[in-house]
DOZAMAR-707576 format. One record per residue: residue in three letters; x negated, y negated, z negated of N, C-alpha, C in turn. Coordinates in steps of 0.02 Angstrom, whole numbers, plus 50000, padded with zeros to 5 digits. Layout:
ALAXYZXYZXYZ/...
//
This chain:
UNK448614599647267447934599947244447834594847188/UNK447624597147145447374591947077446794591047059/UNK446314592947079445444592447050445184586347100/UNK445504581347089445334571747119445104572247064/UNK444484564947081444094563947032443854555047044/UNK443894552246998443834544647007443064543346976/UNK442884538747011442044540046982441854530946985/UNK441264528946953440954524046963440124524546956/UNK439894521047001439314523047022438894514347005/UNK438424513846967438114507546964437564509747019/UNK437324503147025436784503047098436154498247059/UNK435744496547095435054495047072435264488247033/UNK435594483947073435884478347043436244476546983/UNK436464482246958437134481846919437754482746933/UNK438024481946990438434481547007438904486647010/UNK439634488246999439944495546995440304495447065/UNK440234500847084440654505547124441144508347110/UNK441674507847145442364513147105442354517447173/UNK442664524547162442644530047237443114536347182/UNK443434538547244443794545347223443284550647258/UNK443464557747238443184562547283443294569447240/UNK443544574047290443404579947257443064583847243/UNK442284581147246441584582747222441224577547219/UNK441154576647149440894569847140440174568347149/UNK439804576847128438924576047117438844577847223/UNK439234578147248439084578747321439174572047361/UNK439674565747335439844561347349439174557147333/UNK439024557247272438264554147245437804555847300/UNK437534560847303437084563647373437334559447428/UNK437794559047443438084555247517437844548347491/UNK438024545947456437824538747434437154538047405/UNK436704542347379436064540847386435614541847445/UNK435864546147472435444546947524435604542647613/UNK436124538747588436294531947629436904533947686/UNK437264539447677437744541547710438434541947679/UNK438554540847636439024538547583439334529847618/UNK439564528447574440024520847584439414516347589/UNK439444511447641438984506647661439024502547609/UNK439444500447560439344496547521438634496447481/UNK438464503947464437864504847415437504507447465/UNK437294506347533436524508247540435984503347560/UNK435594506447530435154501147513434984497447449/UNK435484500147390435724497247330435274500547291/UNK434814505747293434764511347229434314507347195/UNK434264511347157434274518647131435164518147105/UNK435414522747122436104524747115436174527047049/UNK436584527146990436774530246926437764531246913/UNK437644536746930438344540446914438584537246819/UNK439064532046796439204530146730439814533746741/UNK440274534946763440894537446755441144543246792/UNK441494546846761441794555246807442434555046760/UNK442984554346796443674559846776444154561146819/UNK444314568546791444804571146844445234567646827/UNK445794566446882446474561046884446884565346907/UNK447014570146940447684575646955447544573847041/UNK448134572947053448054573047135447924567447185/UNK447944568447247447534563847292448004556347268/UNK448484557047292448894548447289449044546947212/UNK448884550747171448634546347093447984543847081/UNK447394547147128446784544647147446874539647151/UNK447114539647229447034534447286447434527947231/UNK447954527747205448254524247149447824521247096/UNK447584525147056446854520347004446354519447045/UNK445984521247102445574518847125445714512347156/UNK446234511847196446704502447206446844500147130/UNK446814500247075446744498347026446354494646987/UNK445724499546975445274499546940444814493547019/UNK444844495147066444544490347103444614482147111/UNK445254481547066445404475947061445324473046993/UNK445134477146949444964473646875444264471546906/UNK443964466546854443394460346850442834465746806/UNK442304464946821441784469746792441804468746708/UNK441984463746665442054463946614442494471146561/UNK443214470946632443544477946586443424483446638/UNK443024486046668442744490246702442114492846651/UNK441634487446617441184489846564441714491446507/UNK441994488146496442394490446432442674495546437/UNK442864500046491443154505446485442624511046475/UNK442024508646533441444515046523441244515046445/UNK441094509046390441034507546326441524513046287/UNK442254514246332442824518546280443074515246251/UNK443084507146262443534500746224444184501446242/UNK444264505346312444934503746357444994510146396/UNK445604509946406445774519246446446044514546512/UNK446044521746532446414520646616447144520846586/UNK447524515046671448024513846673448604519446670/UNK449194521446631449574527646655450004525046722/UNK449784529046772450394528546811450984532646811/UNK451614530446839452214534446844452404537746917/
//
């Protein structure tokens, strides 16, 4: 299966969210409506900044352990288009 999708979600705060899913505008619903990842409820208003397909689940699961570990500085810089995602092998 290849239609994974890596997403980031800002929350009322500012703050980014990184999440995989193979429906991303259904994952949003789960997370706005407070059944999604406990991290963001309670956070909203929720705003979807990032969507791309990545190929399959464990290349997901791969930039999403990634991208969760960069510092919000190159996390904006990438949504900006300053910086691409990592290639993995």
């Amino acid at each position: 299966m290849n239609d994974w999708s890596l997403y980031m979600v800002r929350d009322g705060y500012g703050c980014l969210y990184t999440g995989i899913s193979t429906d991303v505008s259904r994952r949003l619903g789960e997370h706005t409506n407070g059944t999604g990842a406990r991290a963001l409820r309670g956070k909203g208003p929720l705003e979807l900044v990032f969507q791309r397909q990545v190929g399959g689940h464990s290349h997901a699961l791969r930039l999403e352990y990634l991208l969760k570990r960069w510092p919000k500085w190159r996390k904006e810089a990438l949504l900006r288009g300053e910086c691409c995602l990592p290639e993995l092998q």
